[in-house]
C-alpha positions as CSV (number, residue, x, y, z in Angstrom):
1,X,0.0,0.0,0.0
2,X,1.5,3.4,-0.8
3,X,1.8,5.8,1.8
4,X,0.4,9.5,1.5
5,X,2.8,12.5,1.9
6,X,1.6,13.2,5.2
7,X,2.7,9.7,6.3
8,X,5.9,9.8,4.7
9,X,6.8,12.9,6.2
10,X,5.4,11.7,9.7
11,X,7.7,9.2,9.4
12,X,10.9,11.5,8.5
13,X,10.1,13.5,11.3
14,X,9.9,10.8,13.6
15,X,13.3,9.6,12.2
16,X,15.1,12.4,12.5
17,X,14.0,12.8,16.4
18,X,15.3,9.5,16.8
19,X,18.4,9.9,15.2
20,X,19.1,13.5,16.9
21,X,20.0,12.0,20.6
22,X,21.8,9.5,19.0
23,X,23.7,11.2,17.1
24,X,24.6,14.2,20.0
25,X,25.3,11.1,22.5
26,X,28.0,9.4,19.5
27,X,29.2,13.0,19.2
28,X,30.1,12.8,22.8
29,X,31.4,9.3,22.7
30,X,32.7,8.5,19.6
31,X,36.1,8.2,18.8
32,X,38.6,5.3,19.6
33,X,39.1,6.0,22.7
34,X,36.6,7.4,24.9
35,X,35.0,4.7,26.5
36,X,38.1,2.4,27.1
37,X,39.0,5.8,29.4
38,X,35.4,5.8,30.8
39,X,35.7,1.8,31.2
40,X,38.7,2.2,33.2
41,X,37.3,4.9,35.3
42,X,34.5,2.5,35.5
43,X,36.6,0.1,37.7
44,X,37.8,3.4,40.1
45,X,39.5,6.8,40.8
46,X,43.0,6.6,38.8
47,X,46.0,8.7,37.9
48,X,47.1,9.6,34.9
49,X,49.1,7.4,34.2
50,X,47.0,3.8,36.1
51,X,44.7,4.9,33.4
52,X,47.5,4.6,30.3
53,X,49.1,1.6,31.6
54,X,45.7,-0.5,31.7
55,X,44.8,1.3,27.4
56,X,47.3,-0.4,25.4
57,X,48.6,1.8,22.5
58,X,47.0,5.3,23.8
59,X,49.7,8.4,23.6
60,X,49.9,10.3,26.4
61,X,48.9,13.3,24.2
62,X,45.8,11.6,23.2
63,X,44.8,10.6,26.9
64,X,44.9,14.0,28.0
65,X,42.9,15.2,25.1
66,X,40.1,12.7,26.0
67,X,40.4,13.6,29.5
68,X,39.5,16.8,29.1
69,X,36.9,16.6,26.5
70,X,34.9,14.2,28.9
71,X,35.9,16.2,31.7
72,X,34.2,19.4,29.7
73,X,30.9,16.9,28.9
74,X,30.7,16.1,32.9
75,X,31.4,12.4,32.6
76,X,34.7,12.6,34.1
77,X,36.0,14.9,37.2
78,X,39.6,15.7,37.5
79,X,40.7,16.4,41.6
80,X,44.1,17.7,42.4
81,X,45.4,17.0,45.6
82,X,47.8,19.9,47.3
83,X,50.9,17.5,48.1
84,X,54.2,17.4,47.3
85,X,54.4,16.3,44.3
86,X,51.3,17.4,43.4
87,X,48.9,14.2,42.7
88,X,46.0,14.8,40.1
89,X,43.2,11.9,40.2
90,X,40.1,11.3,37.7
91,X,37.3,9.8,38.7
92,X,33.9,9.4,37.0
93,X,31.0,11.9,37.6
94,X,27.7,10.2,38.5
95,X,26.4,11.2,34.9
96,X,29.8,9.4,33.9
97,X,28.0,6.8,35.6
98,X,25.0,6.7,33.9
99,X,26.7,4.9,31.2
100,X,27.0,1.7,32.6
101,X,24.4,0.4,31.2
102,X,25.2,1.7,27.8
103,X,28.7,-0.5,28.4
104,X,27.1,-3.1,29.4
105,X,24.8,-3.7,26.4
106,X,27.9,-2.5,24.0
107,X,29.6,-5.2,25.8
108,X,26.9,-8.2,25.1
109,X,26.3,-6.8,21.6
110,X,30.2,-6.7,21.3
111,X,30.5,-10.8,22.6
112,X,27.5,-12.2,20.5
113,X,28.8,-10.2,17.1
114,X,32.7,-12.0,17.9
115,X,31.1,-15.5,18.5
116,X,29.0,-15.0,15.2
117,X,31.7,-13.6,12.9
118,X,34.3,-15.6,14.4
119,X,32.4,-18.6,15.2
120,X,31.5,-18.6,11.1
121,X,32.9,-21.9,9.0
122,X,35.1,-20.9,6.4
């Protein structure tokens, strides 16, 4: 059955207001490695550099960026302590937080598409 215009375009609109939070949360997320800093975080306050020993290949340069681009979204807080030496710590925010279950269903979409693709015969 064809659909009038006024459907069609119901149905564009309704597309692009799904795909406008989802597209501003990627925007916030996206990128290589924003949420292996987030999972990290995930697991408890770290320093700078607990968080780049447990992100293989991540430059120092580039961990810094991402820390302060979720820092500046509010996912991520940064707390410097007045000691000598200085000690700076990141934890996540409680909106950093709110991921978790994001993660988690990345994660069980993540295992089921290796076991398919992988689990493929040849």
């Amino acid at each position: 059955m064809a659909k009038t215009k006024q459907e069609v375009a119901k149905s564009q609109g309704e597309c692009i207001r799904m795909m406008l939070p989802v597209k501003d949360a990627l925007d916030v997320l996206s990128g290589k490695w924003k949420l292996p800093v987030i999972i990290s975080l995930s697991f408890g306050n770290k320093r700078f550099s607990q968080i780049a020993r447990e992100i293989p290949h991540i430059t120092d340069r580039m961990l810094s960026k991402e820390l302060k681009d979720l820092e500046m979204n509010e996912l991520v807080k940064r707390t410097v302590y007045d000691t000598i030496p200085v000690i700076v710590e990141y934890s996540l925010t409680a909106y950093g937080k709110s991921l978790k279950k994001v993660i988690d269903e990345l994660q069980r979409w993540g295992l089921q598409h290796r076991k398919r693709i992988i689990g493929k015969p040849k």
